[in-house]
N, C-alpha and C positions, 0 to 999 in steps of 0.2 A: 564481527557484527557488534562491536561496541556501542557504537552509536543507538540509541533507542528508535532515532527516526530511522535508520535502515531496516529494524525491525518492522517498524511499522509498515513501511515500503514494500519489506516480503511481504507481511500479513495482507495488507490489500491489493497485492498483485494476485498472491493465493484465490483470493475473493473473486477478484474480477475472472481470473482463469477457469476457477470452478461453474463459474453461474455461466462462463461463455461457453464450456460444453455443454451444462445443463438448458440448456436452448436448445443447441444441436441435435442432443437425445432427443428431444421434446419433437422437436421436428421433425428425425427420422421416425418417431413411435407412430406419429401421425399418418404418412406417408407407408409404412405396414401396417397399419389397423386397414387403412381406406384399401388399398389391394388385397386385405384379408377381405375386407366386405364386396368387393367386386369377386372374388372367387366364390365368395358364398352366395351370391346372387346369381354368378351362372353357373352355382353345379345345383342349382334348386334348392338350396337350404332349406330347411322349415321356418317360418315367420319368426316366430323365437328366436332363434341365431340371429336371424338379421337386424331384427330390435335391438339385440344384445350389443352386436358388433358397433350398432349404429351409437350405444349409449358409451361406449368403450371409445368409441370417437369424440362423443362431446364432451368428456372427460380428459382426453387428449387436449384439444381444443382449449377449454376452461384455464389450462394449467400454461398454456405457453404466453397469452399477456403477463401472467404473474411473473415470468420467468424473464420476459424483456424490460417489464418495468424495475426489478429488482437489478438488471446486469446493465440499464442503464443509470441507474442513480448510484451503483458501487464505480460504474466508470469515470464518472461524473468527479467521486469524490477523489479517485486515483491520479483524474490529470491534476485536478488542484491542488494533490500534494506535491506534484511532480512540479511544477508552475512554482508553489510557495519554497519549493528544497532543489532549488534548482544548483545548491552547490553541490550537490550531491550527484549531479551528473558523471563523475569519474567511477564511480560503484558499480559491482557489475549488479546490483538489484536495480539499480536507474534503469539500464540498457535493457534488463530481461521485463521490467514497467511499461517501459516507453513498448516493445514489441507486445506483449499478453497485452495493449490498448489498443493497439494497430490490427491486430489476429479479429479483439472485441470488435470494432467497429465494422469489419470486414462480417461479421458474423448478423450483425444488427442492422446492416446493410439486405440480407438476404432475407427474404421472406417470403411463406407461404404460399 
C-alpha cells in the first residue's frame, strides 16, 4: 500500500462499509423496539411502559435519516474517487470499493 491514494481508497471504503451496517442496525433496532411495544400492548402493560417504548421508538426513528444521509454522501464521495483513480482498478482495494458501493446501494435501496 504504497501508493497514498490506495490508502485512501481503504479509508473510504472503511466509511462507506461502516455507515452501511450502521443503517442496518438502525433498522433492525427499529423493527424490535416496535414488536417489543406490540408485546407490551397485549400483555397489558402499564401506560408508562408503553410511553416509554413508544419514546424508545422515536428515537430509533430520529436517528436513521441521519444514518442514510450520512452513508449516502460518504458513497457519493467513494464512487468519485473510484471514477477519478480509475487507474487503479487492478488493486484489490478498487475491487473490495466497487463491491462495499454495490452491498451500499443494495442497502439504501431497502427501507422501512
Amino acid at each position: 500500500m504504497a501508493d497514498p491514494r490506495i490508502r485512501q481508497l481503504f479509508i473510504k471504503t472503511g466509511v462507506v462499509k461502516r455507515l452501511t451496517k450502521e443503517k442496518t442496525v438502525c433498522e433492525k433496532e427499529i423493527v424490535t423496539e416496535q414488536t417489543r411495544l406490540e408485546k407490551l400492548k397485549t400483555s397489558g402493560a402499564d401506560d408508562h411502559s408503553v410511553r416509554k417504548q413508544e419514546e424508545v421508538i422515536q428515537e430509533c426513528l430520529m436517528m436513521l435519516p441521519d444514518a442514510i444521509r450520512r452513508l449516502q454522501k460518504e458513497l457519493e464521495q467513494l464512487e468519485k474517487m473510484l471514477q477519478d483513480e480509475q487507474d487503479l482498478n487492478e488493486a484489490k482495494e478498487y475491487a473490495t470499493a466497487t463491491q462495499v458501493i454495490s452491498e451500499a446501494k443494495e442497502v439504501l435501496s431497502h427501507n422501512l
